[in-house]
N, CA, C and O atoms as a printed pandas DataFrame, in Angstrom:
     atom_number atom_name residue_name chain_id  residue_number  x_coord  y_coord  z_coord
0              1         N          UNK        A               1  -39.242  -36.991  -33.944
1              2        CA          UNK        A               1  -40.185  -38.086  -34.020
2              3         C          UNK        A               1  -41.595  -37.522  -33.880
3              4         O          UNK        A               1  -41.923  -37.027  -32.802
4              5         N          UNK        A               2  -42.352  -37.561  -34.786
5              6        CA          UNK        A               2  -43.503  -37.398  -34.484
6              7         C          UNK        A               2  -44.927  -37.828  -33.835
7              8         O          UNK        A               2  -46.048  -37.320  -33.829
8              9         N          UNK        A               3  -44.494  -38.712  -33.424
9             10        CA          UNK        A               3  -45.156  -39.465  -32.110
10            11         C          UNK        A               3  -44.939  -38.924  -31.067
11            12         O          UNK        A               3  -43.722  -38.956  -30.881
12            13         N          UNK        A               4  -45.558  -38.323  -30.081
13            14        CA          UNK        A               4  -45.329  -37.553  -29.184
14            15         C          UNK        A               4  -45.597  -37.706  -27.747
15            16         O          UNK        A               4  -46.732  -37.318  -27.471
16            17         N          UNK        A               5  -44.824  -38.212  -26.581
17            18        CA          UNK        A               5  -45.653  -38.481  -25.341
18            19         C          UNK        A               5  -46.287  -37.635  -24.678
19            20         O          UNK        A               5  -45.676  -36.607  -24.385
20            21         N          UNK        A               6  -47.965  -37.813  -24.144
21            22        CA          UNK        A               6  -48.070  -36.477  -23.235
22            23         C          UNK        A               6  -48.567  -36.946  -21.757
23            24         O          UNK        A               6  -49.460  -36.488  -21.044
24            25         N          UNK        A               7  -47.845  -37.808  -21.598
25            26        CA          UNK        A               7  -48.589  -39.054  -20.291
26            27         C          UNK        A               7  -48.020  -37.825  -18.961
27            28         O          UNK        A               7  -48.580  -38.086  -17.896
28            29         N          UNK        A               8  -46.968  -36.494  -18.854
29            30        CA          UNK        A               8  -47.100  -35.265  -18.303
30            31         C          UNK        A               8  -47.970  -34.986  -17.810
31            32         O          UNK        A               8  -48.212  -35.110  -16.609
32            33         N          UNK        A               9  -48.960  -34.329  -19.041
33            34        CA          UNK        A               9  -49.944  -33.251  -18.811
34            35         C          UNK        A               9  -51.163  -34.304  -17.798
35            36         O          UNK        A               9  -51.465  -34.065  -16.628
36            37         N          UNK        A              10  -51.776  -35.635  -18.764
37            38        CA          UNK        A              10  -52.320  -36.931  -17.185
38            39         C          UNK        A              10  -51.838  -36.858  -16.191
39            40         O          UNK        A              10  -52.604  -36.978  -15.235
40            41         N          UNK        A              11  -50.307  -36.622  -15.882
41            42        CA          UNK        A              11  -49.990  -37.114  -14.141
42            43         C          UNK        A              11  -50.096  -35.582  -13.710
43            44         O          UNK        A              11  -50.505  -35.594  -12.549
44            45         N          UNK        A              12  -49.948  -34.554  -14.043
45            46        CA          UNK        A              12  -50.663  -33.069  -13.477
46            47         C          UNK        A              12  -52.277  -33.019  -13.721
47            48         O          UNK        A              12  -52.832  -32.336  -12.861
48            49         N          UNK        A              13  -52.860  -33.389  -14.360
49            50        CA          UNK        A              13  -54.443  -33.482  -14.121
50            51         C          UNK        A              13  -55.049  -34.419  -12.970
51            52         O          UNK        A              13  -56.098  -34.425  -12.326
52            53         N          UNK        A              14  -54.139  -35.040  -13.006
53            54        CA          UNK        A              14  -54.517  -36.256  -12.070
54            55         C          UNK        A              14  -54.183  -35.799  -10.811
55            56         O          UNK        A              14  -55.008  -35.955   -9.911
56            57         N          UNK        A              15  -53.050  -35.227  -10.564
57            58        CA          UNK        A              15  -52.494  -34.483   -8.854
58            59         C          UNK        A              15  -51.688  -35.705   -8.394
59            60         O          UNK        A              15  -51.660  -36.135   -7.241
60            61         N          UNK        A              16  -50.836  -36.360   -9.778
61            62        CA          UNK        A              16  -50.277  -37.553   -9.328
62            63         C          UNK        A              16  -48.606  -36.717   -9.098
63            64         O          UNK        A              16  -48.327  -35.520   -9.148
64            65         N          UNK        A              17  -47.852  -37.757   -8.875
65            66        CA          UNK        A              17  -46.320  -37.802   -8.696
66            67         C          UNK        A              17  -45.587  -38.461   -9.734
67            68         O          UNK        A              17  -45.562  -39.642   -9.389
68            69         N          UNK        A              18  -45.079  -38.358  -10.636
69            70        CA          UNK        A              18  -44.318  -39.771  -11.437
70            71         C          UNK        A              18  -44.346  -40.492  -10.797
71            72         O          UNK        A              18  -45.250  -41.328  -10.788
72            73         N          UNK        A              19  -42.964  -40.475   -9.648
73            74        CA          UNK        A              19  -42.704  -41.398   -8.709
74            75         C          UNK        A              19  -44.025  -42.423   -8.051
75            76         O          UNK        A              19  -43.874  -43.645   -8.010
76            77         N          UNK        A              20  -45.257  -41.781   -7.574
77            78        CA          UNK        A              20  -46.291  -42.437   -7.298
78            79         C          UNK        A              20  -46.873  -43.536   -8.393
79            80         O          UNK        A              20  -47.198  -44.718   -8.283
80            81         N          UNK        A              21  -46.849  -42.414   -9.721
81            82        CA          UNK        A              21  -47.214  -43.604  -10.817
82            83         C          UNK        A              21  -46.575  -44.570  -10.924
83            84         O          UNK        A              21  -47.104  -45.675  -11.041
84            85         N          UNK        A              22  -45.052  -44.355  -10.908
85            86        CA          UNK        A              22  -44.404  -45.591  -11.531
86            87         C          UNK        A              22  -44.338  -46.570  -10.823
87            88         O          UNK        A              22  -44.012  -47.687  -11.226
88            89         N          UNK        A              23  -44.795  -46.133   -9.074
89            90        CA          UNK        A              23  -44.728  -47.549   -8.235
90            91         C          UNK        A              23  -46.292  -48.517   -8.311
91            92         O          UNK        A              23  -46.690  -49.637   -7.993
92            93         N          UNK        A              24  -46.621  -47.726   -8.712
93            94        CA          UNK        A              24  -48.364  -48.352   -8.287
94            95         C          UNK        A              24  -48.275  -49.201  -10.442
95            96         O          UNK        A              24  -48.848  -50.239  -10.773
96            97         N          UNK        A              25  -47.712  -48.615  -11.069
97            98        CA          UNK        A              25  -47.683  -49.322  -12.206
98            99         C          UNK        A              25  -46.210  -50.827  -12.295
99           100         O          UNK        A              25  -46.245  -51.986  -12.707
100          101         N          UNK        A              26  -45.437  -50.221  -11.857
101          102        CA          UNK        A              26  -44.529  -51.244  -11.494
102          103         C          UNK        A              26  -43.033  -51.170  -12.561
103          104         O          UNK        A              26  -42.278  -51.966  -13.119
104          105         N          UNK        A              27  -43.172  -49.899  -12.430
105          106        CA          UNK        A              27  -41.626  -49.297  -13.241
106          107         C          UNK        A              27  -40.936  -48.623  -12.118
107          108         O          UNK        A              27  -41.325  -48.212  -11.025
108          109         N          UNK        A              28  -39.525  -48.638  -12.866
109          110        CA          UNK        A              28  -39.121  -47.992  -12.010
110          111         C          UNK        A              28  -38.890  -46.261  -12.397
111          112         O          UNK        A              28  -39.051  -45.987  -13.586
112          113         N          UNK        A              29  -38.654  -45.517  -11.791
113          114        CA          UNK        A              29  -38.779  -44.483  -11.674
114          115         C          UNK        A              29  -37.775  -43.820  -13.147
115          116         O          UNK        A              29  -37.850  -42.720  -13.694
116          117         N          UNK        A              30  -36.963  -44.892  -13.416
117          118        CA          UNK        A              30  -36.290  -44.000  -14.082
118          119         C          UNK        A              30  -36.672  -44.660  -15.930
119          120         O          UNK        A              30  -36.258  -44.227  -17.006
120          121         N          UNK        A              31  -37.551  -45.762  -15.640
121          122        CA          UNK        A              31  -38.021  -46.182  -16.823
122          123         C          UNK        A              31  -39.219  -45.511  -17.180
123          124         O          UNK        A              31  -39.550  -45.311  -18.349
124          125         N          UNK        A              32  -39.996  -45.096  -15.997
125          126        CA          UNK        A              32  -41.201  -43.889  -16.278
126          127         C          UNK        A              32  -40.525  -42.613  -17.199
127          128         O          UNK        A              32  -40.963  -42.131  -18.243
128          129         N          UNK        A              33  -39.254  -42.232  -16.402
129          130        CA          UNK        A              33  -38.868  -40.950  -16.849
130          131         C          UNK        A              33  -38.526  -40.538  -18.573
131          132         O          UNK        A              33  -38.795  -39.624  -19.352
132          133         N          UNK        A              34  -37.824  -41.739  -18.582
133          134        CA          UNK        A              34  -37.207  -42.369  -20.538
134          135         C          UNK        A              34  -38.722  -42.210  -20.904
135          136         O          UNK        A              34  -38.923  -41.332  -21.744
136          137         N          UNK        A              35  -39.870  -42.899  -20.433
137          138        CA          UNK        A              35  -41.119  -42.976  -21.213
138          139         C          UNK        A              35  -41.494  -41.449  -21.470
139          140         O          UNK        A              35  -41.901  -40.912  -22.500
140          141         N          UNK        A              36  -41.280  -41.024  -20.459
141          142        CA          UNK        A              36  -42.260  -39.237  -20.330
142          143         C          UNK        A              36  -41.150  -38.671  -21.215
143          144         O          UNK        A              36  -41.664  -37.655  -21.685
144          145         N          UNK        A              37  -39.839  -38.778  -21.727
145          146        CA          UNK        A              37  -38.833  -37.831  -22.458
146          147         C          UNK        A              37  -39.050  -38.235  -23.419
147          148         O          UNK        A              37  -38.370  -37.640  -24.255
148          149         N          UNK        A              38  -39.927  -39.300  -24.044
149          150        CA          UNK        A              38  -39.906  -39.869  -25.448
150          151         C          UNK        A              38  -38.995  -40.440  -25.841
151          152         O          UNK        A              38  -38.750  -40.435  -27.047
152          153         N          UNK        A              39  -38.068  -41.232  -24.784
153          154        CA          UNK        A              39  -36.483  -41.543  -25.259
154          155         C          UNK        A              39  -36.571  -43.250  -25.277
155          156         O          UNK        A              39  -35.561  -43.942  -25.143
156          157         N          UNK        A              40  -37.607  -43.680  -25.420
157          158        CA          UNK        A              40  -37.830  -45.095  -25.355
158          159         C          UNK        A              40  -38.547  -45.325  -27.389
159          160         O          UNK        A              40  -39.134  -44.662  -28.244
160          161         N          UNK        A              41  -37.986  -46.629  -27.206
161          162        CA          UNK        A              41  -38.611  -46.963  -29.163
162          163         C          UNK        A              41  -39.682  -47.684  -29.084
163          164         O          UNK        A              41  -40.230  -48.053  -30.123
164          165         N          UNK        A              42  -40.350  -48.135  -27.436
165          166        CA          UNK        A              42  -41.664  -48.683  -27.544
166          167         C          UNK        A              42  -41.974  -48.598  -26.311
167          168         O          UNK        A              42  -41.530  -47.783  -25.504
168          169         N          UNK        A              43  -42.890  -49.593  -26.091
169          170        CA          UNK        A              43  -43.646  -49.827  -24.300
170          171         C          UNK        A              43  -44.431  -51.051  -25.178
171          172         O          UNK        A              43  -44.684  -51.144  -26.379
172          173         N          UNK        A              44  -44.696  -51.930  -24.044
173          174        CA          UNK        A              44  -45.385  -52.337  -23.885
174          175         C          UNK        A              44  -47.011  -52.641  -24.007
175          176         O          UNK        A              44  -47.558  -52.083  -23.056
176          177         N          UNK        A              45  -47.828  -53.225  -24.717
177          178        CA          UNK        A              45  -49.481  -53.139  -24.606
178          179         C          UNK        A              45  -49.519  -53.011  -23.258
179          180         O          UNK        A              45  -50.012  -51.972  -22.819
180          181         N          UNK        A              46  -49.097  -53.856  -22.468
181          182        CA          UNK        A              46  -49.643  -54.005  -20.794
182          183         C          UNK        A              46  -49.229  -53.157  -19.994
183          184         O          UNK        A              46  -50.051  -52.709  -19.194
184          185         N          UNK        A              47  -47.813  -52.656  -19.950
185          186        CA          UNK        A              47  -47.361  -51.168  -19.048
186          187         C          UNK        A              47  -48.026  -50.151  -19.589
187          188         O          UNK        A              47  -47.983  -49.087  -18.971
188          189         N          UNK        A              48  -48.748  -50.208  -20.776
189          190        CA          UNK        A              48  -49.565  -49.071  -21.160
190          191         C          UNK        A              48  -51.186  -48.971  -20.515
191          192         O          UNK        A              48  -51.788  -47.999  -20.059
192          193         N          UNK        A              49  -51.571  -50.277  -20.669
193          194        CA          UNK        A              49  -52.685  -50.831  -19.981
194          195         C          UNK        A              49  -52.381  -49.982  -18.993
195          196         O          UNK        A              49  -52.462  -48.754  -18.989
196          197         N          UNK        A              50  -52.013  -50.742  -18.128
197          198        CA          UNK        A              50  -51.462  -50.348  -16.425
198          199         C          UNK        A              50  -51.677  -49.003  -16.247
199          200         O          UNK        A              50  -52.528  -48.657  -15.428
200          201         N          UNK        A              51  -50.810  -47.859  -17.118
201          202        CA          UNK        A              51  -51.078  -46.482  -16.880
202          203         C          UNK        A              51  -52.153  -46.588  -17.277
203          204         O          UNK        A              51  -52.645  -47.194  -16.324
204          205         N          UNK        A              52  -52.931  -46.469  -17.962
205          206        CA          UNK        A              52  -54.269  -46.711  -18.349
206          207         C          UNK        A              52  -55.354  -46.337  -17.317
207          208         O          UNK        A              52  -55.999  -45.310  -17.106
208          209         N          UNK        A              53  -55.298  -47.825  -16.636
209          210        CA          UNK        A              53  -55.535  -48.225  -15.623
210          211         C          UNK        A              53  -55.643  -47.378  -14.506
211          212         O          UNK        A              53  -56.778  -47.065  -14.147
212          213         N          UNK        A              54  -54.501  -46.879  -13.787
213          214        CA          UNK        A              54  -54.243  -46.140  -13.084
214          215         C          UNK        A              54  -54.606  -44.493  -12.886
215          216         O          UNK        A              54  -54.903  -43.813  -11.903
216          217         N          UNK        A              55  -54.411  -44.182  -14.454
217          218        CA          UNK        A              55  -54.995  -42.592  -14.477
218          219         C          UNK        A              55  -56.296  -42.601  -14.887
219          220         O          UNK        A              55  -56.870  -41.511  -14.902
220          221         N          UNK        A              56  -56.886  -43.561  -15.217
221          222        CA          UNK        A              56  -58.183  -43.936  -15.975
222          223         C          UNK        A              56  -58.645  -43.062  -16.953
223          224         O          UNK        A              56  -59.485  -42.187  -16.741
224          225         N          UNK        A              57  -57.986  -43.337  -18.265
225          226        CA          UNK        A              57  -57.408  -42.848  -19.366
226          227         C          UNK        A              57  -57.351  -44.055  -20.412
227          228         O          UNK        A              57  -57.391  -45.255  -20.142
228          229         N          UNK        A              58  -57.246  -43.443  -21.697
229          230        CA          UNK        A              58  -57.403  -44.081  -23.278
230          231         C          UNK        A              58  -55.890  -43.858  -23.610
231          232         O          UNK        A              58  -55.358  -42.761  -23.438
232          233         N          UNK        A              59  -55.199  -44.986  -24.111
233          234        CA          UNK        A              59  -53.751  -44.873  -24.845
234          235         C          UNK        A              59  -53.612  -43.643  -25.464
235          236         O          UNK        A              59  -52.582  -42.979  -25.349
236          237         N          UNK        A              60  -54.559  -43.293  -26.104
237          238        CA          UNK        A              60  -54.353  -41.468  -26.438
238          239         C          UNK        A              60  -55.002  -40.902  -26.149
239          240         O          UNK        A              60  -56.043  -40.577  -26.720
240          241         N          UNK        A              61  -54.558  -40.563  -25.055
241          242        CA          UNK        A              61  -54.435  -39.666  -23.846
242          243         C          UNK        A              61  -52.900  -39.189  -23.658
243          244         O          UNK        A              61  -52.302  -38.124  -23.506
244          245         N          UNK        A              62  -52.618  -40.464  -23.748
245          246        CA          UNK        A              62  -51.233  -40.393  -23.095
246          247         C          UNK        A              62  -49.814  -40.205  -24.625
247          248         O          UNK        A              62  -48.605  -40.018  -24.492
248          249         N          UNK        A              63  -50.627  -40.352  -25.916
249          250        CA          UNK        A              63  -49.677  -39.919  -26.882
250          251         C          UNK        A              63  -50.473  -39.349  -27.927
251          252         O          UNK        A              63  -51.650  -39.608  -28.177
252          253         N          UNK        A              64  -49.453  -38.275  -28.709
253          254        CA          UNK        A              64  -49.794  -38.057  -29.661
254          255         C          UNK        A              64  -49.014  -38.257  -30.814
255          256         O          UNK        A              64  -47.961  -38.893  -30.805
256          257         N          UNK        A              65  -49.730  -37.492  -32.246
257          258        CA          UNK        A              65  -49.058  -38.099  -33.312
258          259         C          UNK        A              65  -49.102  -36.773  -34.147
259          260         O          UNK        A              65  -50.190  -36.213  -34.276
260          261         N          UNK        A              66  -47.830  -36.170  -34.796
261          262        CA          UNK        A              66  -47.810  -35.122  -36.057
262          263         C          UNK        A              66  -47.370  -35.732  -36.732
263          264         O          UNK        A              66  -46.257  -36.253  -36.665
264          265         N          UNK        A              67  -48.448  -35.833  -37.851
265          266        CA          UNK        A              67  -48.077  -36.087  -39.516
266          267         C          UNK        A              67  -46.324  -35.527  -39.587
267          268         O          UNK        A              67  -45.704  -34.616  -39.040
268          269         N          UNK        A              68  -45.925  -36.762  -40.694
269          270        CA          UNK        A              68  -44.921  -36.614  -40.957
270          271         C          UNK        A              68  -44.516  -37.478  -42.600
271          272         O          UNK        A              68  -44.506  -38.693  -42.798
272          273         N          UNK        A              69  -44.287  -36.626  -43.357
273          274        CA          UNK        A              69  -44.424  -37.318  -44.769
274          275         C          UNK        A              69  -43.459  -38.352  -44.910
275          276         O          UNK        A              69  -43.572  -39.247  -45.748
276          277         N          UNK        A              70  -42.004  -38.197  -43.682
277          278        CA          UNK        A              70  -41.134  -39.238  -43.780
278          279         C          UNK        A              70  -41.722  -40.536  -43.465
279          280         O          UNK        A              70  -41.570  -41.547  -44.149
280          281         N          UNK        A              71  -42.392  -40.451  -42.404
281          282        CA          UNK        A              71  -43.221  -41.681  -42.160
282          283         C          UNK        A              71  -43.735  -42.599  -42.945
283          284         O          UNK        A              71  -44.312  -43.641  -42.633
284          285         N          UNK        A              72  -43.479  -42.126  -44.064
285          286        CA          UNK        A              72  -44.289  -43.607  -44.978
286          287         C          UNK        A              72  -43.053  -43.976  -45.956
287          288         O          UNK        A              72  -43.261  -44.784  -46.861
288          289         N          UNK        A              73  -41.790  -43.411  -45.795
289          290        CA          UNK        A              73  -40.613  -43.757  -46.557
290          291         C          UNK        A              73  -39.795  -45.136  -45.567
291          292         O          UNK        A              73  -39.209  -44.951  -44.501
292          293         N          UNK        A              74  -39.932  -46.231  -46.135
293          294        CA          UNK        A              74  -39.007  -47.159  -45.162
294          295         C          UNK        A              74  -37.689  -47.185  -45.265
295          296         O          UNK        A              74  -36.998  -46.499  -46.018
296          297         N          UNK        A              75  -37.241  -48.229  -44.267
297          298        CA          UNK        A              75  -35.996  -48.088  -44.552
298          299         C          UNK        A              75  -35.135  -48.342  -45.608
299          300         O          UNK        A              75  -34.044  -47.771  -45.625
300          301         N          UNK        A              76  -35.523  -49.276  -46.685
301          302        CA          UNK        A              76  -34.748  -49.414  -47.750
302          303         C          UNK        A              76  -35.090  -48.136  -48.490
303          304         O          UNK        A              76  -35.028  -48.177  -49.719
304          305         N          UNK        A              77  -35.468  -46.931  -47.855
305          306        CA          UNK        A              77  -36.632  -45.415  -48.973
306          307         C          UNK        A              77  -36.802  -45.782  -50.088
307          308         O          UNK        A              77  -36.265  -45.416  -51.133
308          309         N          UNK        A              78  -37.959  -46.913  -49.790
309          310        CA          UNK        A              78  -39.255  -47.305  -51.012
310          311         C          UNK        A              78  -40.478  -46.851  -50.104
311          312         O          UNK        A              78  -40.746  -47.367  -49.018
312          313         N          UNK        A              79  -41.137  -45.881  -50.663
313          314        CA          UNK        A              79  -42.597  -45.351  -50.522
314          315         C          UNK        A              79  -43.289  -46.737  -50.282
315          316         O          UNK        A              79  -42.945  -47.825  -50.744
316          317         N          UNK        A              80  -44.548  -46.392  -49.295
317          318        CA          UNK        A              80  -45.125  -47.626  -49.036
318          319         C          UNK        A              80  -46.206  -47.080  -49.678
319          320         O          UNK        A              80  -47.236  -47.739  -49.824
């Protein structure tokens, strides 16, 4: 997937804990963790806010994105 989480490298700049983040944001520890492995198919505007919020940080910050030419093939693979 080329969308990439790096909300990591924020909670080591920050001198945070996951665990600290995810309580003060209001996840639980193991829904932070799925987020930080990239193993989730979305989040939330507002749990994103929240980290946001908390590390005082821009949504990308916390992800990135590599081009990927599949990306514009949908699912029926008709080119958009």
């Amino acid at each position: 997937m080329p969308v990439r989480v790096t909300l990591d490298g924020m909670i080591v700049a920050r001198g945070l804990k996951a665990r600290d983040l995810a309580a003060e944001i209001g996840l639980s520890e193991t829904q932070l963790s799925l987020f930080r492995s990239g193993k989730v198919k979305g989040i939330r505007f507002s749990t994103l806010a929240r980290m946001c919020a908390v590390l005082g940080c821009r949504p990308g910050d916390l992800l990135d994105y590599d081009h990927d030419p599949a990306d514009m093939i949908r699912a029926d693979d008709e080119v958009v």
